[in-house]
C-alpha positions in Angstrom: -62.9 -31.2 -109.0 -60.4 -29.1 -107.0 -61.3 -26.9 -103.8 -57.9 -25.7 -103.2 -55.7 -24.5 -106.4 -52.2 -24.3 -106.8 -51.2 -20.5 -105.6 -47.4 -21.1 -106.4 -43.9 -22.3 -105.2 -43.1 -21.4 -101.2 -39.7 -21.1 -100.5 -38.3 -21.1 -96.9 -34.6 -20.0 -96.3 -33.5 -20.8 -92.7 -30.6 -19.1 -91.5 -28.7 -20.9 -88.3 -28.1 -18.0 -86.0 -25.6 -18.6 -82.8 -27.7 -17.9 -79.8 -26.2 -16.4 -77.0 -24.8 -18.1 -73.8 -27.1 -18.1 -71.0 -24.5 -16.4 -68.7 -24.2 -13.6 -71.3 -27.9 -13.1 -71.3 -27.8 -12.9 -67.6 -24.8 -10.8 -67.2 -26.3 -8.3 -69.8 -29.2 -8.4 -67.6 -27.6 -7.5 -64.2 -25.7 -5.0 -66.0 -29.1 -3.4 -67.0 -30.8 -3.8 -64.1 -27.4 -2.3 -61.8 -27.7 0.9 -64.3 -31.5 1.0 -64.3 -30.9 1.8 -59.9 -27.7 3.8 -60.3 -30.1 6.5 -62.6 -33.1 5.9 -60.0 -30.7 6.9 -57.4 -28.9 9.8 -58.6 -32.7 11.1 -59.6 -33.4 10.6 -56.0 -30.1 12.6 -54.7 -30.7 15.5 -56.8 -34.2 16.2 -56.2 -33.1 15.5 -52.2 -30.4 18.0 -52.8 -33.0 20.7 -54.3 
């Protein structure tokens, strides 16, 4: 006797993906973070201005 039954056929597809350079990661991270203070800044100018 059985406990487990056959439930069917599992396929797996793997797809090799190129991962990104490290220094891209990072450079698209400073990038980010520069733009993230440029907006905080020019918030803080314009309600300073008002």
């Amino acid at each position: 006797m059985h406990l487990f039954k056959e439930s069917g056929i599992f396929s797996f597809d793997f797809e090799v993906k190129t991962v990104p350079e490290s220094s891209t990661v990072l450079g698209l991270g400073i990038v980010g973070l520069l733009a993230l203070s440029l907006s905080r800044l020019q918030k803080l100018n314009r309600s300073s201005l008002n």
